[in-house]
C-alpha positions in Angstrom: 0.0 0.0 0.0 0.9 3.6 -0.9 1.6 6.2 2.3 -1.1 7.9 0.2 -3.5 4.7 0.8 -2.7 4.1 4.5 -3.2 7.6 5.5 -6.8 7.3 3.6 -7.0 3.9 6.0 -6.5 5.8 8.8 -8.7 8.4 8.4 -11.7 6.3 7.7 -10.6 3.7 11.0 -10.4 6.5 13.0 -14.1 7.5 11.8 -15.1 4.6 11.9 -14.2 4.0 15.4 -16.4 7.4 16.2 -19.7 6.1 14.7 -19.2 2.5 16.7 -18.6 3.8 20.3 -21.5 6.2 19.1 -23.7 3.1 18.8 -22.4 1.5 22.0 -22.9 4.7 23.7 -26.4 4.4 22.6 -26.5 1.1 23.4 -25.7 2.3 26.6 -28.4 4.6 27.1 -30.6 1.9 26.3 -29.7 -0.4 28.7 -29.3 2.1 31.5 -33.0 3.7 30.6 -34.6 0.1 30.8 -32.8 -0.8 33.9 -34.1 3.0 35.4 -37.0 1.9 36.5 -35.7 -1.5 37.8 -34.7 -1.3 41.4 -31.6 -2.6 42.5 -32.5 -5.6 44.2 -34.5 -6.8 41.5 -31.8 -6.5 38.8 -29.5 -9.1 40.5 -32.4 -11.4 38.5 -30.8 -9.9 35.4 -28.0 -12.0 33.9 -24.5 -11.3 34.1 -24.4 -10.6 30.6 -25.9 -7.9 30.7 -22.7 -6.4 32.5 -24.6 -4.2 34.9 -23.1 -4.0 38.5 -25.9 -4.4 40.5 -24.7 -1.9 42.9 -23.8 -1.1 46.8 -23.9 -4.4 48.9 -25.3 -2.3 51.3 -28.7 -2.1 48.4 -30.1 -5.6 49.7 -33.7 -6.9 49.3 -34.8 -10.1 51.3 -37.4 -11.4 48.7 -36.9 -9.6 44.6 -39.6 -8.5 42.7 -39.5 -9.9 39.2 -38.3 -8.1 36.2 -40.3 -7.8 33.2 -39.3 -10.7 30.8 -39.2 -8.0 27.7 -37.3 -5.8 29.8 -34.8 -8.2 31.1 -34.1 -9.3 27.6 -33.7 -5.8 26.4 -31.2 -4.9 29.5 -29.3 -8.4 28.5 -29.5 -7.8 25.3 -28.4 -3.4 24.8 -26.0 -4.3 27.7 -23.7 -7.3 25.7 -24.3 -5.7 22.7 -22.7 -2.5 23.9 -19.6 -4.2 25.3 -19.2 -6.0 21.9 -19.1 -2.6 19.7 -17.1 -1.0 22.4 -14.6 -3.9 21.1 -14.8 -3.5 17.6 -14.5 0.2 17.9 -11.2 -0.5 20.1 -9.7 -2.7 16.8 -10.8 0.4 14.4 -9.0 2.5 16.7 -6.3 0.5 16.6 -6.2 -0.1 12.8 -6.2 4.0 12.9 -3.5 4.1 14.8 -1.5 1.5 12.8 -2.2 3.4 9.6 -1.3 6.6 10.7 2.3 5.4 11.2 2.8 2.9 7.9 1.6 6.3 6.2 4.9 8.3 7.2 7.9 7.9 5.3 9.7 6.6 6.6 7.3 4.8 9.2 6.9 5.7 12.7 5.0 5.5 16.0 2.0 8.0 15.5 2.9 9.9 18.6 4.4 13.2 16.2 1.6 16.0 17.1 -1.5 16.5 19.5 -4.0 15.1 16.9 -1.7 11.8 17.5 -1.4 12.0 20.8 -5.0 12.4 21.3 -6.3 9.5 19.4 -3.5 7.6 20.6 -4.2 8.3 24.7 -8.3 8.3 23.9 -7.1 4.5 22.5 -5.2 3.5 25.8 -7.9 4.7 28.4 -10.6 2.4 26.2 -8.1 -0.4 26.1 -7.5 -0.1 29.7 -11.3 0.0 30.3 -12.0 -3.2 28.4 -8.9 -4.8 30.3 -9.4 -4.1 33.5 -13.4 -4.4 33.1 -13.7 -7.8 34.1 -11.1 -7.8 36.8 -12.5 -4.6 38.6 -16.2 -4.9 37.7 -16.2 -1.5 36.0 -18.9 -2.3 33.3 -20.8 0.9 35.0 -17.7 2.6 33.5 -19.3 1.7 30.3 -21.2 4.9 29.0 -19.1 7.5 30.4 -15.5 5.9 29.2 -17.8 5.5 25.4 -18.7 8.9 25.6 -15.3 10.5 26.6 -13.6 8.1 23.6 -16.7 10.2 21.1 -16.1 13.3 22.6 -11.7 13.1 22.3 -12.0 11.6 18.7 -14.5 14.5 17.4 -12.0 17.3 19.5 -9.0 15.2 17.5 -10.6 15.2 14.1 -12.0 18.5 14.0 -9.7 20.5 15.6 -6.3 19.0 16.2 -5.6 17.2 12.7 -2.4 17.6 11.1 -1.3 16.1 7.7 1.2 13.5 8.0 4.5 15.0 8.1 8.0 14.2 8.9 8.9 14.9 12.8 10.8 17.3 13.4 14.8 16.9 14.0 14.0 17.0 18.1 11.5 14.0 17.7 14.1 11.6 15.9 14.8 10.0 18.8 14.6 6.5 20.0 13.5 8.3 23.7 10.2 9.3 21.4 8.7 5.8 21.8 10.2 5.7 25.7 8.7 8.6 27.0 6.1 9.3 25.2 4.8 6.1 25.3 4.7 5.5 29.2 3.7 9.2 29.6 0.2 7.8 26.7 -0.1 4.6 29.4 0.0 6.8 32.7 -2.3 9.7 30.9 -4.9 6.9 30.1 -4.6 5.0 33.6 -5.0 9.0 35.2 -8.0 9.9 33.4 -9.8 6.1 34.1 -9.0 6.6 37.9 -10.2 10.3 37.4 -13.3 9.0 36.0 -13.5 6.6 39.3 -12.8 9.4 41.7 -15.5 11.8 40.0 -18.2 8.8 40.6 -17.2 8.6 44.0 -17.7 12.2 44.6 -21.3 11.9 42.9 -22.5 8.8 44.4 -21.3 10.4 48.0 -23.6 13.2 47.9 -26.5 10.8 46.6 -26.1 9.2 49.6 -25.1 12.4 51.8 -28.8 13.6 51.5 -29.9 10.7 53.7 -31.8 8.1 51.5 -29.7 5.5 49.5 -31.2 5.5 46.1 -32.6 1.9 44.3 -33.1 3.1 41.1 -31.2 4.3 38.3 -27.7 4.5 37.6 -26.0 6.2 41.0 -28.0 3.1 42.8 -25.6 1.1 40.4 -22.4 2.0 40.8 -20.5 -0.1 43.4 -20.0 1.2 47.3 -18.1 4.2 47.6 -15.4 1.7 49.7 -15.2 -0.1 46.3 -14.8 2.9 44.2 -12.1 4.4 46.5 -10.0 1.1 46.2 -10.7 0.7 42.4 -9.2 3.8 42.0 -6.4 4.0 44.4 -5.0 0.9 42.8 -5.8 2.6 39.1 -3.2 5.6 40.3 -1.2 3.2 41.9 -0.6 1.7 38.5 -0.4 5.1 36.8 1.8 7.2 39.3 5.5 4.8 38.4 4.7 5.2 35.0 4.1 8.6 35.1 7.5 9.3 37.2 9.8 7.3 34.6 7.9 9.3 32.0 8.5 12.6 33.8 11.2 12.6 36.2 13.7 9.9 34.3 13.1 9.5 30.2 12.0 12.8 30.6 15.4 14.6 31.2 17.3 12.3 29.4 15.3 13.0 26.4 15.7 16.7 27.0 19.5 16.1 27.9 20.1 14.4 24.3 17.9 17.1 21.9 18.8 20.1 24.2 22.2 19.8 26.2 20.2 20.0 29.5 18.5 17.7 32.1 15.7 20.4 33.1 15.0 24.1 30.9 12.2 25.2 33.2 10.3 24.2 29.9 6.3 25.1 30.8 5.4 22.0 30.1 8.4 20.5 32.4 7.5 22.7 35.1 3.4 21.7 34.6 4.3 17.9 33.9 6.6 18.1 37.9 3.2 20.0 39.5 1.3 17.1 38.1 3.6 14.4 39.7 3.6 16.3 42.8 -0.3 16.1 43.2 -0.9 12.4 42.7 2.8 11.6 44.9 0.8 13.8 47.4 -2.2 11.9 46.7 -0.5 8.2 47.3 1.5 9.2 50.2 -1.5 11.0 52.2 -3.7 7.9 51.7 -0.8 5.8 52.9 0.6 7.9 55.9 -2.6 9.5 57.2 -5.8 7.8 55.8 -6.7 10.5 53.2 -9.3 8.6 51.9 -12.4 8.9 50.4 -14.0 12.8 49.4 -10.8 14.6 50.6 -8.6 12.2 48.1 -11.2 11.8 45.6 -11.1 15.6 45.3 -7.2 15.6 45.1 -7.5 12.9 42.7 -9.3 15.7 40.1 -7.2 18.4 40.6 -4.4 15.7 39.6 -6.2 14.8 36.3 -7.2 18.3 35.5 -3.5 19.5 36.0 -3.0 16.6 33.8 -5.3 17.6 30.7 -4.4 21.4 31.1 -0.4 20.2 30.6 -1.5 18.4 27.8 -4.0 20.9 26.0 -3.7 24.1 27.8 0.3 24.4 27.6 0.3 23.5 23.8 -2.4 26.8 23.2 -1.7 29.0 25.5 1.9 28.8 26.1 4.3 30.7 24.0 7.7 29.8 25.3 7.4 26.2 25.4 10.1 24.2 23.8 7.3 22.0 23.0 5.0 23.4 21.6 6.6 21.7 18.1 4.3 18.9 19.2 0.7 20.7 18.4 1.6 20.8 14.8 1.2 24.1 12.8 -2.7 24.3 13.7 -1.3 25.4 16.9 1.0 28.0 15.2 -1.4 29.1 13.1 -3.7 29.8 16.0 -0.9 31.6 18.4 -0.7 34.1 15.9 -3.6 34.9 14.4 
């Protein structure tokens, strides 16, 4: 295949990926409107295909009502069928991914601009989600990691896309597929234990208001003890990636391209604050019990210092040694 044909490949995977977590998205939707009016207890009847947590163990019912056979097939049904395009729209991702770097000449990893590194990190926090589904029950992860993927690949194609074009002379590095690679797997664990934290904090004032609810999708998501240990051990995955990424590949990288371990680089400086926050956020819940709201909060000032170093440096930042990542969409809008 021509670069020319692969680049057409990946365009079309990369759409294509967009409309199928669309549809598991609405699958989705579906399965969480059917289950709305299906109280808590009464969904354990549901079967586990359906991959619908059936919530709290606190949410306990000594005798179920029935579900609706109709309805219990549509929840089994929406539910599995969502997983499985959440699956294939992973592989067209991936296929996206893999054409975008056969199409460069000579071929690469696709990590050479932010429209890259966007559909590339969107990729690893689904992948992570599909992995780790199973392990950590987080199928009520389902609809909100579908609709983040719709939201990054529409910011990526309609905003952030760049041409394929050779990387630039500070990018021809081996450390390219080091650092940027484990900083792409700690960005993607970040964001999924973001996701985690930000459910915590939700179902926590659901509960704070003195009734536990039985229907609908709050009623659904695990106890807030499980949703503080699912994502503790999500950032305690993340946080060793994200230090080699920052505090070791980092400078060497910067060391080899710039003749100098640390240039106070915005980015650098933004990337350290980030590590700072979740270090803080890993020691304080092992040294003084910082658990639950108070590190769930922390846990979202850690992923939003995250996303800001990742979008908000590249546009807003004029100094940043950089900002040769964003592609010239980002020049062209510094100086408009």
């Amino acid at each position: 295949m021509s670069d020319a044909a692969w680049e057409t490949l990946s365009n079309q995977a990369i759409a294509a990926a967009g409309v199928v977590y669309f549809l598991a998205l609405v699958a989705h939707l579906v399965e969480w409107s059917a289950l709305r009016t299906v109280p808590v207890a009464a969904a354990a009847r549901v079967p586990v295909a359906a991959g619908v947590s059936t919530g709290s163990p606190d949410a306990e019912a000594p005798t179920p009502p029935a579900v609706d056979e109709s309805k219990q097939y549509r929840i089994t049904m929406f539910g599995t069928l969502a997983f499985y395009l959440t699956v294939i729209g992973c592989a067209a991702h991936f296929v996206g991914l893999l054409g975008r770097g056969m199409a460069a000449d000579p071929n690469r990893v696709p990590w050479g601009n932010m429209y890259e590194f966007t559909i590339t990190g969107s990729f690893v926090v689904v992948l992570g989600y599909l992995l780790l589904r199973k392990r950590y029950g987080l199928s009520w992860m389902g609809p909100i990691v579908t609709a983040i993927e719709l939201v990054l690949l529409m910011v990526a194609v309609l905003w952030l896309y760049d041409p394929i074009a050779p990387l630039s002379d500070a990018l021809l590095s081996y450390w390219l597929v080091i650092h940027v690679m484990s900083a792409i797997i700690a960005t993607g664990a970040f964001t999924l234990g973001g996701i985690t934290s930000a459910l915590y904090l939700v179902k926590s004032r659901s509960l704070s208001r003195g009734k536990a609810p039985d229907h609908g999708y709050i009623a659904r998501l695990p106890s807030l003890a499980t949703l503080d240990r699912v994502s503790y051990r999500i950032h305690a995955f993340g946080f060793p990636v994200w230090t080699f990424a920052v505090l070791i590949s980092g400078p060497i990288w910067a060391h080899q391209a710039w003749s100098s371990y640390w240039n106070w680089d915005p980015k650098e400086v933004c990337a350290f604050i980030t590590w700072v926050l979740y270090a803080a956020y890993l020691h304080a819940r092992s040294t003084a019990g910082w658990k639950g709201r108070n590190a769930a909060i922390l846990a979202l000032v850690g992923v939003a210092s995250l996303w800001f170093n990742f979008i908000g440096i590249n546009y807003f930042s004029t100094t940043s040694q950089h900002s040769y990542a964003n592609g010239a969409k980002a020049f062209d809008l510094h100086h408009r």
